[in-house]
C-alpha positions in Angstrom: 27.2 -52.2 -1.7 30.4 -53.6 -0.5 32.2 -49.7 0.5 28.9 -49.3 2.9 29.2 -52.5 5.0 33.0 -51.4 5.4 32.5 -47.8 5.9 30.0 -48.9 9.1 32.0 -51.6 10.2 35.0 -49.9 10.7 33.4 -45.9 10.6 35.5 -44.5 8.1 33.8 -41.5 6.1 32.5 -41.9 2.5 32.3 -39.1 -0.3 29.0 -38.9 -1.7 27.1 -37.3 -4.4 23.4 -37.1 -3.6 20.9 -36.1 -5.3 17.6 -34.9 -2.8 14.1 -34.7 -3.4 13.9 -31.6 -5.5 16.8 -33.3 -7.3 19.1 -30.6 -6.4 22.6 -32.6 -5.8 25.0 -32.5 -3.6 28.0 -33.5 -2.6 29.2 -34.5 1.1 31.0 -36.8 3.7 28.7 -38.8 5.8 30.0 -41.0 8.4 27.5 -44.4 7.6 25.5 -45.8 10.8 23.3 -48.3 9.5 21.0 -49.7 6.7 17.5 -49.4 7.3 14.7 -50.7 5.0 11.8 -48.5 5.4 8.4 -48.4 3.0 9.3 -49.3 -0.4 12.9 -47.9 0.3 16.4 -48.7 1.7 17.6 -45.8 3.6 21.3 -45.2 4.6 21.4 -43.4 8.3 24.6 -41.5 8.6 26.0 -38.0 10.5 26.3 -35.7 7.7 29.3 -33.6 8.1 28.1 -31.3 5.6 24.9 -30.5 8.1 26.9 -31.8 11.4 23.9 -33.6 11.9 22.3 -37.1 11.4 20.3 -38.0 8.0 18.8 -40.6 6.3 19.9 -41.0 2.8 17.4 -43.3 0.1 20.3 -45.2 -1.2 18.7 -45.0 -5.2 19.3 -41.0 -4.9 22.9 -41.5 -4.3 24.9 -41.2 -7.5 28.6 -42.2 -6.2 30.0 -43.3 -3.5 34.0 -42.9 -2.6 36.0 -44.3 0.7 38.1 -41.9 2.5 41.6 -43.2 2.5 
């Protein structure tokens, strides 16, 4: 999506609601890295502020997506 190519390029925060595993959702800032295609998904890798610590996020679990202004 277009707000993740700007988010890295120019490392502004995004909003997100993601939904994990169990599919508990949440909702946090991440501060978007990279892209990474890995197995048979496509993984963001961002610092979570919400954990204050780096994560991989599948990009089909995340349910919205908002740049900080």
């Amino acid at each position: 999506p277009t707000e993740l190519g700007e988010a890295i390029y120019s490392k502004r925060r995004l909003f997100i609601r993601y939904i994990d595993g169990d599919g508990e959702e949440t909702e946090r800032w991440i501060t978007p890295k990279q892209v990474l295609g890995l197995s048979d998904y496509v993984y963001l890798q961002a610092h979570c502020h919400l954990r204050n610590a780096e994560r991989n996020f599948r990009l089909d679990r995340i349910v919205e997506v908002k740049m900080e202004e």
